[in-house]
N, C-alpha and C positions, 0 to 999 in steps of 0.2 A: 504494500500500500504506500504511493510517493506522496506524502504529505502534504511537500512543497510545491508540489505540481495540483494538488488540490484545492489548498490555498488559492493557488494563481488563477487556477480557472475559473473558482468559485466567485473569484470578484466581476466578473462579467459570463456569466454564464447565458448561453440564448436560453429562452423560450425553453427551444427542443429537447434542449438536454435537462431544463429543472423538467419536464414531464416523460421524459426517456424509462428505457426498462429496467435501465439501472436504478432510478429513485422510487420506482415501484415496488424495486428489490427491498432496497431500505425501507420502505414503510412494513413492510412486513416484521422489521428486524425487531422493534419491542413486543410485537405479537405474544411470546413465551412469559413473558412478566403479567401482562395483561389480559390472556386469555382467562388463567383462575382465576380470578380476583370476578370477571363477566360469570363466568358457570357457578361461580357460587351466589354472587348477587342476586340473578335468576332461579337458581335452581334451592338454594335456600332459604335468604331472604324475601325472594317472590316480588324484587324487581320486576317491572316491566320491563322486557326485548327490546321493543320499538323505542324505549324513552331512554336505554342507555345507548344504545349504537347516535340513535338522532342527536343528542349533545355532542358524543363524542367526534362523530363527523363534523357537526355542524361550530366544534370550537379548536378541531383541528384546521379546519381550513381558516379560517378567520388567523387567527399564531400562524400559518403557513404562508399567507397573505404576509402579513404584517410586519415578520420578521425576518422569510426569506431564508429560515434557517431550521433543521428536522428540531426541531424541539416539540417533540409529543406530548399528548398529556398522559397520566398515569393515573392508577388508582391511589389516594389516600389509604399506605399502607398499613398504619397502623389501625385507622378507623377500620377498614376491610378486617385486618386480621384480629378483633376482638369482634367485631358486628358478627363472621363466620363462625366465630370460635366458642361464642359464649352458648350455654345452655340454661334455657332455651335462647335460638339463635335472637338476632335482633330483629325489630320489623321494620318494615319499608319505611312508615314515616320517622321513626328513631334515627335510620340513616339518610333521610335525603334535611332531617332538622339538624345533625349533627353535621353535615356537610355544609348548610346554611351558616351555621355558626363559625366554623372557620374560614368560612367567606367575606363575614363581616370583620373578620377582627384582620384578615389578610387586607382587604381594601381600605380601613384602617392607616394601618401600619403603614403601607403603600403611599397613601396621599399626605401622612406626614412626613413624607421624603428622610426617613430617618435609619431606614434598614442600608443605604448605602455607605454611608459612612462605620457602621458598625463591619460590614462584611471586608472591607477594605483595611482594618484593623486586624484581620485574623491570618495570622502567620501561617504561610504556605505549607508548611511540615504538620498544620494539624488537617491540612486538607487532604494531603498525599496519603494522611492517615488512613483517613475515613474513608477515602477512593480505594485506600488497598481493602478495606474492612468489607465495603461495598462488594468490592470484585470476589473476596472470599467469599461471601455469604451465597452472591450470585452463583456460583464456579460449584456450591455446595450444592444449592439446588439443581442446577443441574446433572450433576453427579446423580442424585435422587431421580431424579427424571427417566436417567437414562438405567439405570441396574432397578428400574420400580418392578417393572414386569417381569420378564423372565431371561430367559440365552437368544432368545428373536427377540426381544425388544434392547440387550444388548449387543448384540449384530446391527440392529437398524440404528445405534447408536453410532458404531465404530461409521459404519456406511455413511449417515449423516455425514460425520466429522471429515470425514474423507474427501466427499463431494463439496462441503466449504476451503476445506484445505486446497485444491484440485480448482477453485473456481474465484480462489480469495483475488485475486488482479485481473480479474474477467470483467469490464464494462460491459461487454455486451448480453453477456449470458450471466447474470445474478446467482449466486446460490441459494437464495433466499427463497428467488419464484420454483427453482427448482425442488425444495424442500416441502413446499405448499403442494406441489403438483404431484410429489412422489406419496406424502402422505393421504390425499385424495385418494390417488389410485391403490392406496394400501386398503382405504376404505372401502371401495368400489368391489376390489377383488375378493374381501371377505364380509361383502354382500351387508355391511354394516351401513352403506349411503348407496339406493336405489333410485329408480325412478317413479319409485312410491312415497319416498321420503322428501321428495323435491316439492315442497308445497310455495305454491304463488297464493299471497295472501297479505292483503293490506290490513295493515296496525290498528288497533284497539287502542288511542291518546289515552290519558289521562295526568290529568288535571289535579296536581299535590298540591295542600294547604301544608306546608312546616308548621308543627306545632311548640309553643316556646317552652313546656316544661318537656319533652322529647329534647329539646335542642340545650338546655342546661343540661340533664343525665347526659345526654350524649358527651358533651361537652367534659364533664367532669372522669367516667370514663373511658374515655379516647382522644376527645378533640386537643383537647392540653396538652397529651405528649404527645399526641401529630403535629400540634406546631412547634415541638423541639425536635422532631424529626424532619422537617417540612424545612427549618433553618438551616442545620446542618445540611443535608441531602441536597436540597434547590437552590438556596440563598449560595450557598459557600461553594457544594462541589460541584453544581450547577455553571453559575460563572464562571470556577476556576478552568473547568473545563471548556466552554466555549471559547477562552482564550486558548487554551493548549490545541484543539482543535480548530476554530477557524480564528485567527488573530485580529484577521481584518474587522472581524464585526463585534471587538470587542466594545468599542465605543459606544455601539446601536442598541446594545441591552442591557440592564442594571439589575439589582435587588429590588429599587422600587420598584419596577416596572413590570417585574416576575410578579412580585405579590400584588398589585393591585391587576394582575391577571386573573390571579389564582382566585383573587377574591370576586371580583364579577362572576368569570365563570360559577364557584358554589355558591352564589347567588342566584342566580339564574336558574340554572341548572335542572337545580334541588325539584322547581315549581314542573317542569316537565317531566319527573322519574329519573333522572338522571343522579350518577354515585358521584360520591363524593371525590373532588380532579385532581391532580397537582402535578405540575413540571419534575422531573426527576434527571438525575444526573444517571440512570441506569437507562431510560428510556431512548436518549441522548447518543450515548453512547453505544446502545444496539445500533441506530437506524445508521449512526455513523459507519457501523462494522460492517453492516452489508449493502452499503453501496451511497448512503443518503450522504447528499451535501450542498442541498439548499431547500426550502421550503415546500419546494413541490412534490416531494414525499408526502408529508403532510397531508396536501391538499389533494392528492391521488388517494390516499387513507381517508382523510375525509369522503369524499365521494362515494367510496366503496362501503363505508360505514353509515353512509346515509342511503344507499341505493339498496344495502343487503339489510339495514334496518326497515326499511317501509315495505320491501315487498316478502323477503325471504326469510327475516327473524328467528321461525320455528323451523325453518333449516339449517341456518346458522348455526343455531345451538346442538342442535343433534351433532353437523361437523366438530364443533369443541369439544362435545362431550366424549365423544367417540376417536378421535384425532390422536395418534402415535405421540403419546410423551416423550419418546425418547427423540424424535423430530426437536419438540422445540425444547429440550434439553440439550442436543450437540448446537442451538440456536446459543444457547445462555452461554453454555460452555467458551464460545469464542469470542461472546462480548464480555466474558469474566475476564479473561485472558488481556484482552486489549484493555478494562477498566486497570488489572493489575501491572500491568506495561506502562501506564499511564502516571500511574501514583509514583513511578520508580523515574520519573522526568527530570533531569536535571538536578539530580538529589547529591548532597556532599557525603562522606561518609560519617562524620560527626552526627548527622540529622538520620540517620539509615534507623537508629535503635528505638527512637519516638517513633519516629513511620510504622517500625516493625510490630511494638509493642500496642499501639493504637489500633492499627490492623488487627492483631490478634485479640484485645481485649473487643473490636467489633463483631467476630467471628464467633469468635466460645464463648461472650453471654449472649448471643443471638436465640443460643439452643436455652437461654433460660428467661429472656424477659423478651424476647421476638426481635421488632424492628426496633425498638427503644435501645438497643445497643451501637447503631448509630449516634446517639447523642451520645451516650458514655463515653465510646471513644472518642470523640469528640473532644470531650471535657479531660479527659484524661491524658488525651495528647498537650493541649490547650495547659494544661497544670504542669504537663513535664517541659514543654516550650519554656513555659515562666521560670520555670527550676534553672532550669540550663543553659538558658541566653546567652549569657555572658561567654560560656565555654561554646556555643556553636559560629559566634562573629569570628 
């Protein structure tokens, strides 16, 4: 992958090539993060179909528009993985009022212009941390993914990984479309997606009232440590990486300007069924790995997420639910890979032991307090920076 040559292009790119097969490749690349997070919303919480695909389209293309850069949205991970997690699970309106609430305190925070100045304050070495921390977590589940099933679904792993490795500097031929089409036809062939399964059928709207004492519990717990996840994660590893990735367009986007995204959108949102959003520095950095490098990934994603939310929904879902783990597990795998590449940028050896030790305090309490191990290491890096300053200058 020639960086530099991407960079260059990416400042004057036609037309042709932000909507080319390559940035189609890339919209698919955060797919693996974001596909659970849809099949449980739906299939546990009892989300509506039509109302998460319609946002999601409809606020990717707008950020795809605007910014010119694959910045996806993602699921609000932490809210996700307590709403799925808890028994009994959480309801529709608990998460589209808890979504709400960190909407308001995002847009907020945003239009007091006050989150850029703090992010521009935070020592690079606690960021490398958490990008390494990130890329382990990711690189884990993946791992899961791919040894979930059996000896064919670790075969369809290795094959996977194979075919990205085999097609990693391929403009023309994506590995990403090719991973989409091979797990299709995996389906096809074990009669799991027919021609009886293929239903054309226009959406059932509906019309959410957030309710304010759902959106306090909510709030209290989940929404609170999604927004120390939300800072770490978007504010800090978010930026730092659009800079390490595309340099040119560092100027074009900030911390405010993320959160008072973040916060329209769960404002919005919430009112059409749609889950709780947020910019992610994992999502970022998929779309990057398989090919995306301007906006128009996005806005190809969008389209397809508003064209297969209005008509085919209860197709859709069958395809996720039923869809090779281990497919978008050699997916994670390579965008772990390149998030842990990433973190190790220009690093001195003085600063290697914080990096290391951050990363790993992100990784091994992940298995015990979930995504909130993001902030810890975070904070942990951030404490050992303060400790040792003096010795890393």
């Amino acid at each position: 992958m020639n960086s530099e040559e991407d960079h260059e292009s990416n400042l004057k790119l036609p037309i042709r090539k932000k909507f080319s097969i390559r940035e189609l490749g890339g919209a698919f690349g955060d797919w693996g993060t974001l596909i659970p997070f849809i099949i449980g919303y739906i299939s546990i919480v009892g989300l509506n179909p039509a109302g998460i695909f319609l946002t999601l389209g409809i606020t990717n293309i707008i950020l795809g528009i605007r910014y010119d850069l694959p910045l996806p949205v993602q699921p609000q991970k932490t809210i996700g993985t307590i709403a799925l997690s808890s028994k009994p699970s959480w309801s529709p309106n608990l998460v589209i009022s808890t979504g709400l609430g960190t909407g308001i305190i995002w847009t907020i925070l945003g239009l007091t212009k006050t989150l850029n100045r703090i992010v521009k304050k935070i020592p690079i070495i606690t960021v490398r941390g958490i990008q390494l921390g990130l890329g382990l977590i990711l690189g884990w589940t993946a791992l899961t993914l791919i040894f979930y099933d059996n000896l064919l679904g670790i075969l369809l792993g290795i094959i996977s990984i194979s075919i990205i490795i085999a097609f990693i500097n391929s403009k023309k031929v994506p590995s990403a479309i090719i991973l989409v089409l091979l797990g299709i036809m995996i389906l096809i062939f074990t009669n799991k997606l027919t021609l009886f399964n293929i239903r054309f059928s226009l959406p059932i709207f509906e019309f959410n009232i957030p309710q304010w004492n759902n959106l306090l519990i909510g709030m209290v717990l989940a929404g609170i440590a999604q927004l120390f996840l939300t800072l770490t994660n978007v504010m800090i590893a978010t930026i730092s990486l659009i800079k390490d990735l595309f340099p040119e367009k560092e100027n074009s986007i900030s911390a405010n300007s993320l959160a008072v995204n973040m916060g329209l959108m769960n404002i919005i949102n919430p009112f059409l069924g749609g889950m709780p959003l947020c910019h992610g520095s994992g999502g970022l950095v998929a779309q990057y790995a398989f090919g995306a490098r301007s906006g128009g990934s996005m806005i190809l994603e969008g389209i397809l997420e508003i064209f297969l939310g209005l008509f085919f929904s209860e197709t859709l879902f069958l395809v996720f639910i039923e869809f090779p783990q281990a497919i978008f597990g050699a997916m994670l795998l390579y965008t772990s890979y390149l998030l842990v590449r990433i973190s190790f940028k220009d690093y001195k050896m003085k600063s290697l032991p914080i990096i290391i030790t951050s990363g790993m305090i992100c990784i091994i309490f992940n298995f015990i307090i979930g995504s909130f191990s993001i902030t810890l290491g975070f904070f942990v890096g951030l404490i050992l920076y303060l400790i040792f300053s003096k010795r890393l200058t």
